[in-house]
N, C-alpha and C positions, 0 to 999 in steps of 0.2 A: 616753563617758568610761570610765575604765580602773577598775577594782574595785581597793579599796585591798586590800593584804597584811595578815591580822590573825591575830591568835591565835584560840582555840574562844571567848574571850570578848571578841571585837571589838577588841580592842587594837591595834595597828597597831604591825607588827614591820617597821625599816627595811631588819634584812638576816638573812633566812630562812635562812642558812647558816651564820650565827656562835653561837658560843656563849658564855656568860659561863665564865670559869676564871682561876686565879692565874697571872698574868702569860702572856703567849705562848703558854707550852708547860706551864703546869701544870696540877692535878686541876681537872674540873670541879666546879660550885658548884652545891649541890642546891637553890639559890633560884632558877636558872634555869628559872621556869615556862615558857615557851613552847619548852624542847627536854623538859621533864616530860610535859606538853600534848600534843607530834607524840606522843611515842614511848609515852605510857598510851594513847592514841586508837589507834596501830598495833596496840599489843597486841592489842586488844579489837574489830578489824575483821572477824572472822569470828564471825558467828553459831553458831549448831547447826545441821549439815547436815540435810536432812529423811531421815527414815528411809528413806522409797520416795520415786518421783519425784526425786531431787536433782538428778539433770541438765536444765535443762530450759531451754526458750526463749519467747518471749513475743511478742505484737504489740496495738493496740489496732483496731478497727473498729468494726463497727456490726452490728446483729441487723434486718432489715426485713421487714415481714409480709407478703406474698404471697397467701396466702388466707385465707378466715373459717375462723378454727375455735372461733368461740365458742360454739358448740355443745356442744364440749369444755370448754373451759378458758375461765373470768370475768376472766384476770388482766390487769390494764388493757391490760400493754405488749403485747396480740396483739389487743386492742379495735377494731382500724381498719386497713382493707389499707393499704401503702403508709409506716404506723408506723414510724418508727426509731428504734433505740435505742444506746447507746453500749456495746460491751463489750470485756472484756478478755481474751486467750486465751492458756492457756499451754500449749504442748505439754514433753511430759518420758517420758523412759525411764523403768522401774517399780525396777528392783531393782540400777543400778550408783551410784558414789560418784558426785559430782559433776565429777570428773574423768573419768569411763569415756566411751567412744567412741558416737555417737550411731549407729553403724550395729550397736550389739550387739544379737543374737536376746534380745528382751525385749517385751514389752505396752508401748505408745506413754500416756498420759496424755493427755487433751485438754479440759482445764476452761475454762469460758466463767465469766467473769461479768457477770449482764449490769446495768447502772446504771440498775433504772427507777426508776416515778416514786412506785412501795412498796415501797421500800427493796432491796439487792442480792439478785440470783436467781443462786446457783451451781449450775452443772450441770456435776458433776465425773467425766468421762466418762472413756473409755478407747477404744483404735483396735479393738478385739473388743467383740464383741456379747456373752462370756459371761466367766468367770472358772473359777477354778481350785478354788473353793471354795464351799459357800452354808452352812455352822457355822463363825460368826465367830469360835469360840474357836481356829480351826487357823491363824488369820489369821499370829500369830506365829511358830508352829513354821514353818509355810510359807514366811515370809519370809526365815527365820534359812537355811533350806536353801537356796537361792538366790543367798547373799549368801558369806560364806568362814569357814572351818572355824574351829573355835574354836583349835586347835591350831596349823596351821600357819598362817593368815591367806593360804588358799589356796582361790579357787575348788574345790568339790569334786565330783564328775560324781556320787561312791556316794553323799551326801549328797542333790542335785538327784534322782536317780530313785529313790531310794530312798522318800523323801515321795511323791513322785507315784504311781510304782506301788505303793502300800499305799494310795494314798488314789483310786480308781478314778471317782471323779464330777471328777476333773480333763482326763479324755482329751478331751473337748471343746476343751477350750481350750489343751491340748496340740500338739491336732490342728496347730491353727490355728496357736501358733507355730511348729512347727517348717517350717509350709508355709512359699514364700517372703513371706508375708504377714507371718510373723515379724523380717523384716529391711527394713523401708520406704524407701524410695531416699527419701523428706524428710517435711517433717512437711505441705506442702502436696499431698501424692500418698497419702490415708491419708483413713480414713471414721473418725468417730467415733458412739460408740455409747453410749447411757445404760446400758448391760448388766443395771441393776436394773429393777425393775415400779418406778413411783412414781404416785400417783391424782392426779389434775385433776377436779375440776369446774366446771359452769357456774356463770350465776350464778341460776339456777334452784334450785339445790341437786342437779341431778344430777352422779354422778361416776361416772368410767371407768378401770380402769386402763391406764397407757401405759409404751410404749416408743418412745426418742427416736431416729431414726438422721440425723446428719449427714452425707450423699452427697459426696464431693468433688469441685466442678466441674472440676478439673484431670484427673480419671482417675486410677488407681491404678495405681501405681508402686512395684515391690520392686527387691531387692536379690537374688540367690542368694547361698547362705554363702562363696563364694569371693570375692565382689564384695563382700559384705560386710568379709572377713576382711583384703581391700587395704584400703578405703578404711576400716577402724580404723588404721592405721597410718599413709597416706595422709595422713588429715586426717580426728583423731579429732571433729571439729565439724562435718561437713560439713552437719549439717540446722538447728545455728543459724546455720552461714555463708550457706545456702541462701535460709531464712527471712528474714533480714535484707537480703540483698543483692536479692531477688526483689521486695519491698515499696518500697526505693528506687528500684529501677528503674521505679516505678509500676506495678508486675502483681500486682496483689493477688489473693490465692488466695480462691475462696469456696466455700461449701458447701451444697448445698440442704437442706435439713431437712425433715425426715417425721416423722410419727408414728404409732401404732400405736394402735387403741384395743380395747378388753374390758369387756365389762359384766361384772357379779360372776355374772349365771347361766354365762354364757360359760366363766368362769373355773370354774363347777363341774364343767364338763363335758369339761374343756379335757383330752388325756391325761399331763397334766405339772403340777405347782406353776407359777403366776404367781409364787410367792414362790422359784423356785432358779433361782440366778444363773448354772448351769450349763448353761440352756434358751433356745433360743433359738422364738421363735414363728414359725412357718410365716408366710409372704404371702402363702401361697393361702387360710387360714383367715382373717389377720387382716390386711387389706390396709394396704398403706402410703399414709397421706394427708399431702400435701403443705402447707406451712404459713410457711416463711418460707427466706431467706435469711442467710446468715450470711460478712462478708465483716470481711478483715484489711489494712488500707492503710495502718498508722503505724507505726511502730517506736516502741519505746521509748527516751526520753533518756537515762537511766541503768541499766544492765542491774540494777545490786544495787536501786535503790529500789524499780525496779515489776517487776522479775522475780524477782529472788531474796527480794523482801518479799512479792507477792502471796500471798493467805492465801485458800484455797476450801474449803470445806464445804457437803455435803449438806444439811446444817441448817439453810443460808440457804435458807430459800426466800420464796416474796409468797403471799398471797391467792388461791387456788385451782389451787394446787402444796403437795403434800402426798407426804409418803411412804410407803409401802408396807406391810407387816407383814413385808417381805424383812430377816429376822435380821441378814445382813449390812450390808444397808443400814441399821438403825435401828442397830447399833455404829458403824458409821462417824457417825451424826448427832453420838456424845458424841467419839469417837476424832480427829476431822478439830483442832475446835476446840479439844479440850484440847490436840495438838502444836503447836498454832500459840499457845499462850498458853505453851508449855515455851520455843518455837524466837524467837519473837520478843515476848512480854511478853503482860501480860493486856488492855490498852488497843490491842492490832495493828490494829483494825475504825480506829484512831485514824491511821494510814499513810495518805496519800493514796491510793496505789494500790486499797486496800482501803472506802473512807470509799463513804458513800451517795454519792448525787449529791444528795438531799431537802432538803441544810441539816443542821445541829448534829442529832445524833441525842440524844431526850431520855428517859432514863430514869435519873429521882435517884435512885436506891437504888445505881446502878454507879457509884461514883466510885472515885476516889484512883488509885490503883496506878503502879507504873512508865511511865513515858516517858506522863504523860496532859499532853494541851498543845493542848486544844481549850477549854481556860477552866473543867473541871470543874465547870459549871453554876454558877458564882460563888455569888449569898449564898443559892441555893433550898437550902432543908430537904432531906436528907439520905434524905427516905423520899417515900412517896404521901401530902405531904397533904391534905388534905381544904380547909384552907384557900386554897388558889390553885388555882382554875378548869383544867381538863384536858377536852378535849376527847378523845374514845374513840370511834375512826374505827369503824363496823362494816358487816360481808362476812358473805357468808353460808357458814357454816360446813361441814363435812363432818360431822355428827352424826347418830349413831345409822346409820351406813351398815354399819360391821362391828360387831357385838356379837360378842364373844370371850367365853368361858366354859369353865372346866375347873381342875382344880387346878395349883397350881406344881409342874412337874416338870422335870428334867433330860430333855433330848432332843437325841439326836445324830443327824442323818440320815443312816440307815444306806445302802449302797452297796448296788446291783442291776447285773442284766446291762443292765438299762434303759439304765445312763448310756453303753452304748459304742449307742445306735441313733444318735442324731444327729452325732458322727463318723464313724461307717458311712455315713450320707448324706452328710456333705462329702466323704470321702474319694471318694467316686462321682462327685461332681459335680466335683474334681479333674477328671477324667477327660479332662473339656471344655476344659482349658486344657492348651498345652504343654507338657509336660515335670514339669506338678508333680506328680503321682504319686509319680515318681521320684525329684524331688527334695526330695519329704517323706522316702520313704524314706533318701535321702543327709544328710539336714541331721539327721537320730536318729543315723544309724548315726558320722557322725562324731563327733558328741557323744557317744554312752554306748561308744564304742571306749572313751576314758578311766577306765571303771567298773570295778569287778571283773566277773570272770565271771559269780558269782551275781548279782550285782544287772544283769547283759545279760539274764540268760535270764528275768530278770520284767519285763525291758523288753518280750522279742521277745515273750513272753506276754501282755502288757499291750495290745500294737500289735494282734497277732494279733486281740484282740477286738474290735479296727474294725472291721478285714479280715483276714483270712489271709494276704491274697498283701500285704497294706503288715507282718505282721507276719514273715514269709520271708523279703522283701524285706531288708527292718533288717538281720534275723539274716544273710545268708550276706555283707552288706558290711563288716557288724560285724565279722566271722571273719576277713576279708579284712583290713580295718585292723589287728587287734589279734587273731592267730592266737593259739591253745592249745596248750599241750606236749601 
């Protein structure tokens, strides 16, 4: 049976094309609610684009456990090999509108949510193991540079390296983009990586910290900046067209999943902070153990409800998933949530997309607010009271593991030669693959051609401290794009 035609309030419009007005051809009549109704609703069809991440694409699948690692981690949903769970995954570029071409030299986004059975686990990852930063307060100036001048509303190259080479604990993740790693041929040919430390415990009360890496079973697949720079023009979609078209066809992309563990002695001795996001931990020190599977086999029915509504924070977490003392990480716990309360209302967790899977989530002190349409807990009292019976689920907690102690101080983590040793080992281990050396050096040197001169020669300065011959390298092709009188 065919869906009747109705207006936003059920009414049933005979013909969706006429309008009320005087006579034939005269002014229209402002009591014509149902052309009011299309055209307020139109208005108001775009939300707030998201600051980072806006371009982004989605699928649904399942999370299944593979090995015990309860050892690690008490959280129910890794309780029993073979376990699966429902989750949702969205892949996204970091820093273009949501219009910009998915093949742009950018950090990939890759957050999982996963639907268990204590409520939603977001693991809001990225396609790099490190970041650009680890003092949360650079988070803004860093992105501002990235994004287009205030003045001219133009991409800016002396803006991009300018932050970067003043800010010298970025060359890590530098590195990394400008390899061909920075330009991913889809979102199914791409590792994802939890890049912060975050703690697990059992259910013993022992805890570890960890690092998440999802493996891609498909193999890793780039782009160089030239294959890049076609297919933006080409077919500025080509990794949601990829992603969608790939999962119809029934070839669902999956990813193994590892994890990394460290005791807190481990971590004393470790030559790096567990808490800087600029580090990555050796596998010869802290081996990768294996743990489940993570596969994508559905698409989404409507790209705006469950892609462009999905809402992911670090802050969700369950029951023996905790976070870190990683500065950046414990901003993002307030930052994630409060834009998703700016970009889609204070009640969002209320969106299907986003909703537990446990049933009505009950907590009577949160009501009212915008778009709330899960019944607002009908006649219960307003607070915790004491008169109707609540049951208080208990796990056993992560207490007294860090005792912290010192006074309130401002503290900025200042830069060493330290941060160029572990791009000095990528750039080495480059080596072993075709051509990327080279084409690390090619994918800078095309890019900061665009700069002034002084902000090239603290690039070529910058590079130099990986390597010399990658920081040479830059410079004499640099010279070559963009000659000097």
């Amino acid at each position: 049976m065919a869906p009747v035609y109705t207006n936003s309030n059920g009414c049933p419009i005979p013909e969706p094309f006429a309008t009320q007005r005087i006579g034939k051809h005269g002014p229209l009549l402002l009591q014509d609610f149902n052309l009011i109704d299309s055209l307020a609703h139109f208005d108001r069809e775009r939300i707030p684009e998201r600051v980072v991440h806006a371009k982004g694409s989605g699928a649904y699948g399942y999370f299944e456990v593979t090995d015990d690692i309860t050892d690690v981690c008490g959280a129910a949903f890794l309780d029993t090999i073979g376990k699966r769970t429902k989750v949702f995954t969205r892949f996204s570029t970091v820093g273009g509108e949501s219009g910009s071409p998915d093949a742009a030299r950018d950090p990939r986004g890759f957050a999982t949510k996963f639907y268990t059975e204590e409520g939603n686990l977001d693991l809001v990852y990225n396609n790099t193991p490190v970041f650009f930063i680890r003092d949360p307060s650079k988070f803004p100036h860093f992105i501002h540079t990235q994004k287009r001048n205030p003045e001219t509303h133009l991409k800016d190259a002396n803006m991009f390296w300018d932050y970067l080479t003043s800010n010298p604990e970025s060359a890590h993740q530098v590195t990394i983009l400008f390899s061909d790693r920075g330009t991913p041929a889809s979102y199914r040919e791409m590792n994802g990586y939890s890049g912060h430390t975050y703690k697990w415990s059992n259910k013993k009360g022992e805890w570890f910290y960890v690092q998440v890496h999802f493996i891609s079973d498909q193999g890793i697949k780039t782009l160089n900046n030239e294959e890049a720079g076609a297919m933006s023009g080409a077919n500025p979609d080509h990794a949601q067209e990829d992603l969608f078209k790939e999962i119809a066809k029934g070839n669902a992309p999956s990813w193994t999943c590892y994890v990394q563990t460290m005791t807190a002695e481990q971590a004393k001795k470790a030559p790096f902070s567990v808490f800087d996001l600029t580090k990555v931990w050796p596998h010869a020190d802290y081996p990768m153990r294996r743990f489940g599977k993570l596969v994508l086999n559905e698409n989404p029915k409507n790209y705006f409800a469950e892609v462009e509504q999905a809402a992911f924070s670090p802050a969700h977490t369950v029951p023996h998933m905790e976070p870190s003392a990683d500065p950046v990480l414990q901003s993002r716990l307030f930052s994630y949530a409060d834009t998703h309360r700016h970009r889609l209302g204070t009640n969002y967790t209320q969106i299907p997309v986003n909703c537990p899977v446990t049933g009505r989530v009950f907590n009577p002190h949160m009501r009212d607010g915008g778009m709330n349409v899960n019944g607002n807990l009908g006649a219960h009292p307003n607070y915790l009271a004491t008169s109707h019976p609540l049951e208080f689920k208990q796990f056993s907690l992560q207490e007294d593991q860090e005792v912290w102690e010192g006074s309130a101080c401002p503290f900025h983590w200042k830069a060493t030669d330290d941060e160029f040793k572990q791009p000095g080992a990528l750039y080495k281990v480059l080596a072993k693959y075709p051509n990327q050396q080279k084409n690390l050096a090619h994918n800078v040197a095309v890019h900061v051609s665009a700069a002034d001169p002084h902000i090239q020669d603290r690039v070529f300065e910058y590079f130099s401290k990986v390597d010399p011959e990658l920081g040479s390298n830059i410079k004499k092709e640099t010279l070559q794009l963009s000659p000097r009188n």
